[in-house]
NUVO-356063 format. One record per residue: residue number from 1; x, z, y of N, C-alpha, C in turn. Coordinates in nm, 4 decimals. Each point is the difference from the previous one (the first is absolute). Example, Ala and Ser with C-alpha at 12.3 -4.5 7.8 and 13.67 -1.06 7.14 Angstrom:
BEGIN
<n = 1 | n_px = 1.3190 | n_pz = 0.7800 | n_py = -0.5690 | ca_px = -0.0890 | ca_pz = 0.0000 | ca_py = 0.1190 | c_px = 0.0900 | c_pz = 0.0000 | c_py = 0.1200>
<n = 2 | n_px = -0.0350 | n_pz = -0.0720 | n_py = 0.1050 | ca_px = 0.0820 | ca_pz = 0.0060 | ca_py = 0.1190 | c_px = -0.0770 | c_pz = 0.0730 | c_py = 0.1090>
***
This chain:
BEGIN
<n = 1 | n_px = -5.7292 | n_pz = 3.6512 | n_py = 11.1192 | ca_px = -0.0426 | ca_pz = -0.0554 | ca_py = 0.1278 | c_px = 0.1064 | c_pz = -0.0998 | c_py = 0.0480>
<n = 2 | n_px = -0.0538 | n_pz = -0.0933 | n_py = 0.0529 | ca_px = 0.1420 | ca_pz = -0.1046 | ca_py = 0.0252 | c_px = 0.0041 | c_pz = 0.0230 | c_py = 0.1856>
<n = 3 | n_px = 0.0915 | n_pz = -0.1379 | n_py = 0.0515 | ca_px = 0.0105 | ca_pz = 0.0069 | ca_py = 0.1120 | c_px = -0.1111 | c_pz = -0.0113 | c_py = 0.0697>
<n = 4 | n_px = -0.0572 | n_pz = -0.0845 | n_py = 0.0226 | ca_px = -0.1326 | ca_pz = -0.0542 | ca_py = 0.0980 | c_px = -0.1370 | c_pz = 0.1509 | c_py = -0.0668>
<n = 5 | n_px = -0.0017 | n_pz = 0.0418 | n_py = -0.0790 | ca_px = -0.0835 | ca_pz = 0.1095 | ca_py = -0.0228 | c_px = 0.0446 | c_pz = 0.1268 | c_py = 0.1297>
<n = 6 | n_px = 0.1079 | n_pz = 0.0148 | n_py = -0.0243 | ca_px = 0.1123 | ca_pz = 0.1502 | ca_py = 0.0391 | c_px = 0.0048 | c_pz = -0.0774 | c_py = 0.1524>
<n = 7 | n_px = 0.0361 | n_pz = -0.1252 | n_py = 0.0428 | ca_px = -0.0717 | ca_pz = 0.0163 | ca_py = 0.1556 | c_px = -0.0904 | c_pz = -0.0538 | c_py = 0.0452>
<n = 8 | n_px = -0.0905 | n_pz = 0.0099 | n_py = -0.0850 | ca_px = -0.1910 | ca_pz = 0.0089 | ca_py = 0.0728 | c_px = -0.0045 | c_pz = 0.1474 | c_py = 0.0009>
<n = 9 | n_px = 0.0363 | n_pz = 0.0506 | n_py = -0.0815 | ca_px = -0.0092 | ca_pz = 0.1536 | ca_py = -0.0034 | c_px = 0.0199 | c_pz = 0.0525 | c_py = 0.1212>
<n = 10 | n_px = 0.1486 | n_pz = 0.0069 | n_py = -0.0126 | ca_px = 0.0814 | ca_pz = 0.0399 | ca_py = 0.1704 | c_px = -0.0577 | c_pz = -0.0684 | c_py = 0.1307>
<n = 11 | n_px = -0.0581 | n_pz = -0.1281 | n_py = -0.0336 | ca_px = -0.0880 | ca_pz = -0.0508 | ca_py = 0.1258 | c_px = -0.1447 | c_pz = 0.0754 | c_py = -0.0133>
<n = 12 | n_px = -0.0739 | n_pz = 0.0296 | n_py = -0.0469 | ca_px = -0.0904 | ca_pz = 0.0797 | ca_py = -0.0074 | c_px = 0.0039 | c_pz = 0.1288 | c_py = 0.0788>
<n = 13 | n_px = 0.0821 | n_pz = 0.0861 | n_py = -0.0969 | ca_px = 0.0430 | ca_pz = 0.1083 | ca_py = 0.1008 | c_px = 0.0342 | c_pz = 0.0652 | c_py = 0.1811>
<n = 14 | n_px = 0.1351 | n_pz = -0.1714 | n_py = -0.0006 | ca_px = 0.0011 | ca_pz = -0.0042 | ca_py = 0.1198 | c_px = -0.1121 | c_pz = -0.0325 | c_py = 0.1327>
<n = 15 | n_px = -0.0680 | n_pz = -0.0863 | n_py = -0.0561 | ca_px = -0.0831 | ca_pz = -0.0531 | ca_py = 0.0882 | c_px = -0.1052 | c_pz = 0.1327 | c_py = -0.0294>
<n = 16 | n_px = -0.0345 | n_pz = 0.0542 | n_py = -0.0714 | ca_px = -0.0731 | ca_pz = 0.1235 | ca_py = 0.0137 | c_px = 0.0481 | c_pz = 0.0819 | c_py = 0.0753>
<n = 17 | n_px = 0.0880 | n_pz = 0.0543 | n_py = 0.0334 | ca_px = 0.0722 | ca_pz = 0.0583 | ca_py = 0.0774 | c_px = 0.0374 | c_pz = -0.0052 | c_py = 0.1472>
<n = 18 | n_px = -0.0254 | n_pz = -0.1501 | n_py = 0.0276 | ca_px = 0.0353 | ca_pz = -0.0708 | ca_py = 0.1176 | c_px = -0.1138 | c_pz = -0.0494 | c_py = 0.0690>
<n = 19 | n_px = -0.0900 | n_pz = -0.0143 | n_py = -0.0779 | ca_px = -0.1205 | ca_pz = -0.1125 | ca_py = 0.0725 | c_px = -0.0879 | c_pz = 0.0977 | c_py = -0.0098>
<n = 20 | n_px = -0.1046 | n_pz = -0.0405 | n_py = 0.1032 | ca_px = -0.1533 | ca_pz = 0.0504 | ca_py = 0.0108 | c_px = -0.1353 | c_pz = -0.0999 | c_py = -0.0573>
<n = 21 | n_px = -0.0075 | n_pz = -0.0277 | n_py = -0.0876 | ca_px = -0.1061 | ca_pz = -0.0914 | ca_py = -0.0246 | c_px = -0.1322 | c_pz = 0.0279 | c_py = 0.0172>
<n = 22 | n_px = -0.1013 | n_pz = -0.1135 | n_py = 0.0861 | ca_px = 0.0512 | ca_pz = -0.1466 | ca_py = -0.0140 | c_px = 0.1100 | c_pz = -0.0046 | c_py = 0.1156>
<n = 23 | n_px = 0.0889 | n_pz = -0.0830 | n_py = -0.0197 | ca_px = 0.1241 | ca_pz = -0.0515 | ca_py = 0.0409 | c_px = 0.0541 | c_pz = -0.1535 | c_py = 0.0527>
<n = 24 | n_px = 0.0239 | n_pz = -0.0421 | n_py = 0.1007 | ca_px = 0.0401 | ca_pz = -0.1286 | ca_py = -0.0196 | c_px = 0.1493 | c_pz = -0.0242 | c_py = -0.0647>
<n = 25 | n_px = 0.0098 | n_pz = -0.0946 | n_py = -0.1171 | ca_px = 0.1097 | ca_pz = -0.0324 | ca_py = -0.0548 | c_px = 0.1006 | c_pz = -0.0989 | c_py = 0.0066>
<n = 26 | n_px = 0.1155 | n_pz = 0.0132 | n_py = 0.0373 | ca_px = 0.0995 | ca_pz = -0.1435 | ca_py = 0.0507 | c_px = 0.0555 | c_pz = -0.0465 | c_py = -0.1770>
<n = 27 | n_px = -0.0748 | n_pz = -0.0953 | n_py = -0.0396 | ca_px = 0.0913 | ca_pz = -0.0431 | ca_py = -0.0985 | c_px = 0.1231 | c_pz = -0.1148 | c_py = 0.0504>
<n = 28 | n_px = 0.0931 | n_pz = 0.0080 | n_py = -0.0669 | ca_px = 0.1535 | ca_pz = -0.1280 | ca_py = 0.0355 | c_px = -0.0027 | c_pz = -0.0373 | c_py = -0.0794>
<n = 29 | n_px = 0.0545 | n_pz = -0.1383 | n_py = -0.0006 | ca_px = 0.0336 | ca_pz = -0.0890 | ca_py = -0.1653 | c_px = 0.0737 | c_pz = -0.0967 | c_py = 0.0635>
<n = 30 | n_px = 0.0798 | n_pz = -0.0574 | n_py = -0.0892 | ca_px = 0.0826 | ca_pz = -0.1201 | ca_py = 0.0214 | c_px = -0.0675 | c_pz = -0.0998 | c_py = -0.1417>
<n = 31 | n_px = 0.0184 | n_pz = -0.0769 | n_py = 0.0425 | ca_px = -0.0657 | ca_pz = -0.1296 | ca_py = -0.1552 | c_px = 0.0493 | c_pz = -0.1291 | c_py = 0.0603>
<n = 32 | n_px = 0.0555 | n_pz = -0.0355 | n_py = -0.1544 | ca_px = 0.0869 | ca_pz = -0.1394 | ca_py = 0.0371 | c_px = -0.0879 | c_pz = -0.1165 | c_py = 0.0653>
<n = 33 | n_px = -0.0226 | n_pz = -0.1335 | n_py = 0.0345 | ca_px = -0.0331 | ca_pz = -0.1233 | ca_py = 0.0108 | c_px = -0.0139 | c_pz = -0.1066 | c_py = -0.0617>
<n = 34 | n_px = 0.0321 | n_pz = 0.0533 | n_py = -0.1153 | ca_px = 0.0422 | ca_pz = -0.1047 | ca_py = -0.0653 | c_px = -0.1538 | c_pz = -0.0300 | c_py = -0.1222>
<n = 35 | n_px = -0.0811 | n_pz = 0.0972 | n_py = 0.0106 | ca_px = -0.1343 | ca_pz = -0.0103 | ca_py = -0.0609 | c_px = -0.0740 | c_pz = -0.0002 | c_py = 0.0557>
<n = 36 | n_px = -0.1503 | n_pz = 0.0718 | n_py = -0.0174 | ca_px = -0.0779 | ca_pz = 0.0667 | ca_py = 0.1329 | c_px = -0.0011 | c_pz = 0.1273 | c_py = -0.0241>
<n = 37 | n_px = 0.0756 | n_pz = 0.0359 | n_py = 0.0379 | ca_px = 0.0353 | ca_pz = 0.2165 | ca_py = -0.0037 | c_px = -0.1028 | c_pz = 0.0038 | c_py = 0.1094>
<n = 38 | n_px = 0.0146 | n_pz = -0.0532 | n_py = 0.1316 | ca_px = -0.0292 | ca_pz = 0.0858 | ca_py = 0.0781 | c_px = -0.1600 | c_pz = -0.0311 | c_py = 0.0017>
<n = 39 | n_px = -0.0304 | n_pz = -0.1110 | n_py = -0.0764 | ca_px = -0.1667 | ca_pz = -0.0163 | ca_py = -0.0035 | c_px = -0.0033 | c_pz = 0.1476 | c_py = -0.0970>
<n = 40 | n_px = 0.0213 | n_pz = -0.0216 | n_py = -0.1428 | ca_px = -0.0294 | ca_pz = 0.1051 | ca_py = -0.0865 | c_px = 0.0014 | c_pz = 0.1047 | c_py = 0.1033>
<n = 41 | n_px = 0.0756 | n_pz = 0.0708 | n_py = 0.0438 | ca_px = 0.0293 | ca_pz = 0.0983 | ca_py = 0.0777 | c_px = -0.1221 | c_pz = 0.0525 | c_py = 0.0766>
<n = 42 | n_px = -0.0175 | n_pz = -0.1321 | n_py = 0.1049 | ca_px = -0.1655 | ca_pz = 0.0107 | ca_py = 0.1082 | c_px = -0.0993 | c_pz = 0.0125 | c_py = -0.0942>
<n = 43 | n_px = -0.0198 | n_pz = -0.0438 | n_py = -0.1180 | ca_px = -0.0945 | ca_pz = -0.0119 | ca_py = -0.0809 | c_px = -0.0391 | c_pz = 0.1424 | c_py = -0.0506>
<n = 44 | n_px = 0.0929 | n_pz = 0.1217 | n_py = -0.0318 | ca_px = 0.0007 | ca_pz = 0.0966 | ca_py = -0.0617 | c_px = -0.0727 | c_pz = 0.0863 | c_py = 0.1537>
<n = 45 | n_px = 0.0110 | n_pz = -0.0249 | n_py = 0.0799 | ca_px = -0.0553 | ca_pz = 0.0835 | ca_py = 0.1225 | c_px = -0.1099 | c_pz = -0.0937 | c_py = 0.0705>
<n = 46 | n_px = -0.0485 | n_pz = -0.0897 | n_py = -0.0827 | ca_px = -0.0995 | ca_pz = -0.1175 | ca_py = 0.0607 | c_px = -0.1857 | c_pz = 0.1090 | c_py = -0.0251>
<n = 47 | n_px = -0.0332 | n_pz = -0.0449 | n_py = 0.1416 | ca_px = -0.1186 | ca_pz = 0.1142 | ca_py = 0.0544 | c_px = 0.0040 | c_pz = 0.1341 | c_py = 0.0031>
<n = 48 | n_px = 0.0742 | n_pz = 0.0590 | n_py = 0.0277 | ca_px = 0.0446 | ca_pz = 0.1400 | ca_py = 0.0168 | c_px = 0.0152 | c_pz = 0.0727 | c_py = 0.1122>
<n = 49 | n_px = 0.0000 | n_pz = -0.0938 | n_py = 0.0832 | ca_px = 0.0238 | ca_pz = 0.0379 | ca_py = 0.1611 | c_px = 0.1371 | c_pz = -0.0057 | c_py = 0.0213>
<n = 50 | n_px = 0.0814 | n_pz = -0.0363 | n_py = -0.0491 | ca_px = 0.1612 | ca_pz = -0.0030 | ca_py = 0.0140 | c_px = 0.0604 | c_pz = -0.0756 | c_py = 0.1313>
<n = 51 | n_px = 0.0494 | n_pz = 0.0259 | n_py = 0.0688 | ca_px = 0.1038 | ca_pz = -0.0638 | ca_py = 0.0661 | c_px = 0.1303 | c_pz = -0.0619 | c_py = -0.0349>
<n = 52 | n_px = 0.0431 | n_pz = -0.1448 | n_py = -0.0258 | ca_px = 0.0905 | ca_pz = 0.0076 | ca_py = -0.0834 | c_px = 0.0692 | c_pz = -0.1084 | c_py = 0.0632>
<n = 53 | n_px = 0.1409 | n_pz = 0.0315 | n_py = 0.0395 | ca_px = 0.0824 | ca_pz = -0.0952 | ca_py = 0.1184 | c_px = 0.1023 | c_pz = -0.0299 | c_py = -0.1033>
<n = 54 | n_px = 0.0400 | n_pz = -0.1347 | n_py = 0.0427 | ca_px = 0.1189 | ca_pz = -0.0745 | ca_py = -0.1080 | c_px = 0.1073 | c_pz = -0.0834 | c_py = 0.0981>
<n = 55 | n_px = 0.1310 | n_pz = 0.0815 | n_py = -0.0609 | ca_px = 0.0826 | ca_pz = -0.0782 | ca_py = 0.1015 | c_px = 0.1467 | c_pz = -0.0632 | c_py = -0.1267>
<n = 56 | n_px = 0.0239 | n_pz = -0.1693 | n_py = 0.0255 | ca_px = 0.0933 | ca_pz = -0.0414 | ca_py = -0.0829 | c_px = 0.1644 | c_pz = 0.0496 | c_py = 0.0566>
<n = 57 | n_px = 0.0694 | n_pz = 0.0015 | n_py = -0.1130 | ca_px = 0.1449 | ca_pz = 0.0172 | ca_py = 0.0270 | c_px = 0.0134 | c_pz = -0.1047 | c_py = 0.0709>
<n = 58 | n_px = 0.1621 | n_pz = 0.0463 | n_py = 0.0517 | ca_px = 0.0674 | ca_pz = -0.1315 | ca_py = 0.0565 | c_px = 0.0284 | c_pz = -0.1064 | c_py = -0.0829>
<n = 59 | n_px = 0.0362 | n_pz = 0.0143 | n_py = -0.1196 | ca_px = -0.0153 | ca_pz = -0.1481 | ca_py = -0.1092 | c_px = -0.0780 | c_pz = -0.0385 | c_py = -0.0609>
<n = 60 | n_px = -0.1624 | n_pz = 0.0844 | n_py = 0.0302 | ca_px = -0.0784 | ca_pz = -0.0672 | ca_py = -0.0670 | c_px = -0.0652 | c_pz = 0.0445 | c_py = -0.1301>
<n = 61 | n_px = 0.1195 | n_pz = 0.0787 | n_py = -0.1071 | ca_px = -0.0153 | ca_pz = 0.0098 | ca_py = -0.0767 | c_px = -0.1118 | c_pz = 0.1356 | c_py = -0.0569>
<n = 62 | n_px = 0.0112 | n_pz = 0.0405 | n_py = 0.1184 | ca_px = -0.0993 | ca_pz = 0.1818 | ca_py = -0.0229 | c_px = -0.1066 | c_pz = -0.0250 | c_py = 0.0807>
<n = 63 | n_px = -0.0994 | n_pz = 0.1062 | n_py = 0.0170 | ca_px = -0.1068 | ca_pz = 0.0289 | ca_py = 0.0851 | c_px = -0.0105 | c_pz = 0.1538 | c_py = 0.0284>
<n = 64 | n_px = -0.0061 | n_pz = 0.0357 | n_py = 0.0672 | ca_px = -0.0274 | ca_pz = 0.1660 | ca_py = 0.0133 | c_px = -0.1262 | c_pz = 0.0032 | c_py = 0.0247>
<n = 65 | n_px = -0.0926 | n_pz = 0.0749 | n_py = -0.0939 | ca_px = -0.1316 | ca_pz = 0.0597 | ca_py = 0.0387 | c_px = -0.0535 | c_pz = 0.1296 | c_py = 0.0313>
<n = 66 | n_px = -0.0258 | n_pz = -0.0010 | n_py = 0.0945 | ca_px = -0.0435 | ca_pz = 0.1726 | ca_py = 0.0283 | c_px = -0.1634 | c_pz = -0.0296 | c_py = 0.0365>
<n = 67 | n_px = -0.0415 | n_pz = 0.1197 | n_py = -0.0634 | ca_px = -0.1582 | ca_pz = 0.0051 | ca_py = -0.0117 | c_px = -0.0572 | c_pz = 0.1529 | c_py = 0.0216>
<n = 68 | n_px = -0.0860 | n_pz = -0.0241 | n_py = 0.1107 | ca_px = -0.0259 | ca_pz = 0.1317 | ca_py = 0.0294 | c_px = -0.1501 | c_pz = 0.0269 | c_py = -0.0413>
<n = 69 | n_px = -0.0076 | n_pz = 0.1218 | n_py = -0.0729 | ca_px = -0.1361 | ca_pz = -0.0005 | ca_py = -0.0790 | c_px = -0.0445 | c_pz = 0.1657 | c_py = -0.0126>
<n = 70 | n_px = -0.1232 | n_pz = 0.0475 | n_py = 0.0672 | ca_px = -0.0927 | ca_pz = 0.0912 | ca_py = -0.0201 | c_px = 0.0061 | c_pz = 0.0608 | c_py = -0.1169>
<n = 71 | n_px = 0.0622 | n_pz = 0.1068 | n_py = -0.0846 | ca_px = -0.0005 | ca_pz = 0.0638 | ca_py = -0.1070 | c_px = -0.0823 | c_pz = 0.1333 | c_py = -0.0197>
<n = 72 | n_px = -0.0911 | n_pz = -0.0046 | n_py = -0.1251 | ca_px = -0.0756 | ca_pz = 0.1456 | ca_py = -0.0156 | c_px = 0.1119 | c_pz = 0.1119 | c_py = -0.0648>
<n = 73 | n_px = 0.0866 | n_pz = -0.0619 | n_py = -0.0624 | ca_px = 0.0762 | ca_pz = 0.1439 | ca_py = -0.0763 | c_px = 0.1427 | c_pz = -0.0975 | c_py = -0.0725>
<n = 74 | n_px = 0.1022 | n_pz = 0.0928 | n_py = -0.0346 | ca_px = 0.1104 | ca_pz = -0.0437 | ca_py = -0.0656 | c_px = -0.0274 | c_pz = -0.0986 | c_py = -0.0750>
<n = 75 | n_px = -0.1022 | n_pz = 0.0340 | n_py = -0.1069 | ca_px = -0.0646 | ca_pz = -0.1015 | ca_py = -0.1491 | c_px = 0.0299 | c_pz = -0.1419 | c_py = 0.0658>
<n = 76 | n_px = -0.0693 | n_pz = -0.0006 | n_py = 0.1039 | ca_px = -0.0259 | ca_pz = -0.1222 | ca_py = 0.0745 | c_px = 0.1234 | c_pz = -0.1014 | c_py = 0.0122>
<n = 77 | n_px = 0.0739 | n_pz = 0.0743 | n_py = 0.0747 | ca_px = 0.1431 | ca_pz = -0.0392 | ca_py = 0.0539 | c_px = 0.0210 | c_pz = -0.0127 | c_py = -0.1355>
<n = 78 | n_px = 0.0316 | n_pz = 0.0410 | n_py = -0.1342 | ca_px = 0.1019 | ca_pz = -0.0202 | ca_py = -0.0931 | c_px = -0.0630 | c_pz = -0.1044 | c_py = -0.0536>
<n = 79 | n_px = -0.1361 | n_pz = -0.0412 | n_py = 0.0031 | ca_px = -0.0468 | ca_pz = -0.1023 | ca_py = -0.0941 | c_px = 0.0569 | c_pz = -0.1506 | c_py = 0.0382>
<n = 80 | n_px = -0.0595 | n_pz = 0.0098 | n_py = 0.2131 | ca_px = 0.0765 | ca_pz = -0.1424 | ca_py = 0.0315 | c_px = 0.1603 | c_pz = -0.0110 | c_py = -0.0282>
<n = 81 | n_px = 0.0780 | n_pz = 0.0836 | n_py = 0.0003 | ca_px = 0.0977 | ca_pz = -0.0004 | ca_py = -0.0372 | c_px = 0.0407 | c_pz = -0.0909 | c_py = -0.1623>
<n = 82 | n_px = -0.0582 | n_pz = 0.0406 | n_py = -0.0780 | ca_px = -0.0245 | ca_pz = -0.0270 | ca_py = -0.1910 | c_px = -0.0174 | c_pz = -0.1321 | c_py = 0.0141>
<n = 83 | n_px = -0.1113 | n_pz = -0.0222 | n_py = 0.0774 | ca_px = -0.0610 | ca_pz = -0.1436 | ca_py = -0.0152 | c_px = 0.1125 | c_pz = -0.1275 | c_py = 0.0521>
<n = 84 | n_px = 0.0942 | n_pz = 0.0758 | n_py = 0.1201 | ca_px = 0.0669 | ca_pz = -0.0874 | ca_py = 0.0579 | c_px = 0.1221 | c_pz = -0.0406 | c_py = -0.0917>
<n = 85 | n_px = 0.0184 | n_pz = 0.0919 | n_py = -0.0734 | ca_px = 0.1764 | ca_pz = 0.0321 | ca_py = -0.0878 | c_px = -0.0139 | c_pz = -0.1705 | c_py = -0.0909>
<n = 86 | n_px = -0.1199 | n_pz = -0.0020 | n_py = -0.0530 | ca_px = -0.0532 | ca_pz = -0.0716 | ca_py = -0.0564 | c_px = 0.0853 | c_pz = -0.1697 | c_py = 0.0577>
<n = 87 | n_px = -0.0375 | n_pz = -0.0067 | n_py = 0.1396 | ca_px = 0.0336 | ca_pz = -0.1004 | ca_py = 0.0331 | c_px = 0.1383 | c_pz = -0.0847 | c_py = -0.0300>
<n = 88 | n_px = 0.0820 | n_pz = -0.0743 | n_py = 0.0205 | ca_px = 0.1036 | ca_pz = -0.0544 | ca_py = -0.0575 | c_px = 0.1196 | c_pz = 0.0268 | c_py = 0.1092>
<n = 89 | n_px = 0.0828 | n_pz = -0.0014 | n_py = -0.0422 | ca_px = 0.1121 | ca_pz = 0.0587 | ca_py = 0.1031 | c_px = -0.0734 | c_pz = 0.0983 | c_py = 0.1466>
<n = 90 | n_px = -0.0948 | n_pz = 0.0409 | n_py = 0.0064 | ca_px = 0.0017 | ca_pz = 0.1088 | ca_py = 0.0856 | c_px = 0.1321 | c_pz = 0.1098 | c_py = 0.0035>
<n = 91 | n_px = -0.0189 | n_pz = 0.0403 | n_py = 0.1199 | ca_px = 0.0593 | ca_pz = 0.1277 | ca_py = 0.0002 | c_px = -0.0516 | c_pz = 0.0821 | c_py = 0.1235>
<n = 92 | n_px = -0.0421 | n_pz = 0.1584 | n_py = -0.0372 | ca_px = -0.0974 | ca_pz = 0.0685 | ca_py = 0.0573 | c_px = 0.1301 | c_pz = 0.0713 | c_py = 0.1214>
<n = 93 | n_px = -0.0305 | n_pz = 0.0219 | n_py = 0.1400 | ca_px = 0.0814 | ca_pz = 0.0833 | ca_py = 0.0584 | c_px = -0.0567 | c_pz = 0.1064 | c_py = 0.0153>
***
């Protein structure tokens, strides 16, 4: 089992443990500027009902996205997660 297996796992668990589903979910991300991260990004939660607010660093160089989204169960949460890793310099908070 490698890393990203061993914590979907532990995210599984936890959020089983913690959440009541359905659930509303706060995803965080940071993604550089320098491509379109943060389109890809909106795109992966595009018609979903998401709420998704974007605010730039002070130089420009980042975007912070937080997206708030209606979840039926963990599965759920770990998949948008997968899909996002994908993206290019992301990083998930």
């Amino acid at each position: 089992m490698n890393n990203k297996d061993e914590f979907y796992t532990k995210l599984k668990v936890q959020l089983e443990d913690t959440t009541r589903f359905p659930a509303d979910y706060l995803y965080k991300f940071i993604v550089p500027t320098t491509e379109n991260q943060v389109t890809e990004v909106e795109g992966i939660f595009d018609k979903t009902g998401a709420v998704i607010k974007t605010k730039k660093s002070k130089t420009g160089k980042y975007v912070s996205v937080s997206i708030m989204l209606k979840l039926k169960n963990s599965d759920e949460v770990i998949s948008y997660y997968k899909k996002a890793e994908k993206i290019k310099g992301i990083i998930s908070l």
